[in-house]
C-alpha positions as CSV (number, residue, x, y, z in Angstrom):
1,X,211.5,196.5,-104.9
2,X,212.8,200.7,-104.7
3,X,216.0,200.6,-106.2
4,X,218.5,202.3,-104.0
5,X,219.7,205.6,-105.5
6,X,223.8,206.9,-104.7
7,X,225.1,210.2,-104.0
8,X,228.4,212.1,-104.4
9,X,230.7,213.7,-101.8
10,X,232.6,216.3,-103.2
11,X,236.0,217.4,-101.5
12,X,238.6,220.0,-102.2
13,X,241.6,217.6,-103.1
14,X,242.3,214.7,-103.8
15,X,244.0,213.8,-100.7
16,X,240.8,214.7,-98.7
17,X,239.4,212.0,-100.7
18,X,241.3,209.5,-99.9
19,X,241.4,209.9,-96.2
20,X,237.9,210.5,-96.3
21,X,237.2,207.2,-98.4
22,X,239.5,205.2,-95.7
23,X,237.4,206.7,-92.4
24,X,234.2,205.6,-94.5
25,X,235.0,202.7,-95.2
26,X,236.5,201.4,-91.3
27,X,233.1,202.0,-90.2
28,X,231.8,199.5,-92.3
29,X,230.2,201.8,-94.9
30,X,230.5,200.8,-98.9
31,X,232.0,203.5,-101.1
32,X,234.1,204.2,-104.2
33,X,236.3,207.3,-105.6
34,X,235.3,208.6,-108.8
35,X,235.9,210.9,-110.8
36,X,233.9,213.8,-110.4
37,X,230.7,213.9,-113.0
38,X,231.5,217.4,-114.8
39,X,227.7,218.5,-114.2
40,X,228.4,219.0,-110.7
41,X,232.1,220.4,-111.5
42,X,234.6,220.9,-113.9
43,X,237.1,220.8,-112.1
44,X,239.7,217.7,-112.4
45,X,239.2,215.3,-109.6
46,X,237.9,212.8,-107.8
47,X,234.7,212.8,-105.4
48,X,233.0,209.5,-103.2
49,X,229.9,208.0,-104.6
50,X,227.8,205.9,-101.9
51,X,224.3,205.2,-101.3
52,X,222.2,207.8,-100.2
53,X,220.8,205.9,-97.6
54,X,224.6,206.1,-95.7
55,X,225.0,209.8,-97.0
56,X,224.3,211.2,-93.7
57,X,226.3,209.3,-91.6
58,X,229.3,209.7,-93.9
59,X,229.4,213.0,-94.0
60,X,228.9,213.5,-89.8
61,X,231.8,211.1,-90.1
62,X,233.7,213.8,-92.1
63,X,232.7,216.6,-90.1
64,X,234.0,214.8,-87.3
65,X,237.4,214.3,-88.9
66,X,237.5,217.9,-89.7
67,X,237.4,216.7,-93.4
68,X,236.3,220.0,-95.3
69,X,233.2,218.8,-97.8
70,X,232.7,221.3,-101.0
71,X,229.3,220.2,-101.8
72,X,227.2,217.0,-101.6
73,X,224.9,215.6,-105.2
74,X,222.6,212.9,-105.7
75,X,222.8,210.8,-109.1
């Protein structure tokens, strides 16, 4: 069986983060803040890590909220 593989979604503060990881999650889709892996930024922080398989709808959820995204990473 393919192993699922996750993917993170940066934002610009921490706050974003959290309000992003609460819209995500009340539609039912599985996610965790993290702190942000320093290959993708080294900037203090956290990001979302989730599968990739719900990256897309995630991040039209975002989009919707007017949540500004700084960049999106697979791991």
């Amino acid at each position: 069986m393919k192993e699922t593989k996750d993917a993170v979604i940066l934002l610009h503060a921490t706050s974003h983060a959290l309000r992003a990881e609460k819209l995500i999650r009340k539609v039912g889709i599985s996610c965790k803040l993290i702190p942000v892996p320093r290959q993708f930024s080294s900037d203090c922080g956290v990001c979302l890590r989730l599968k990739q398989t719900d990256l897309e709808k995630a991040v039209t959820i975002l989009k919707e909220a007017n949540i500004e995204i700084d960049n999106v990473h697979d791991l």
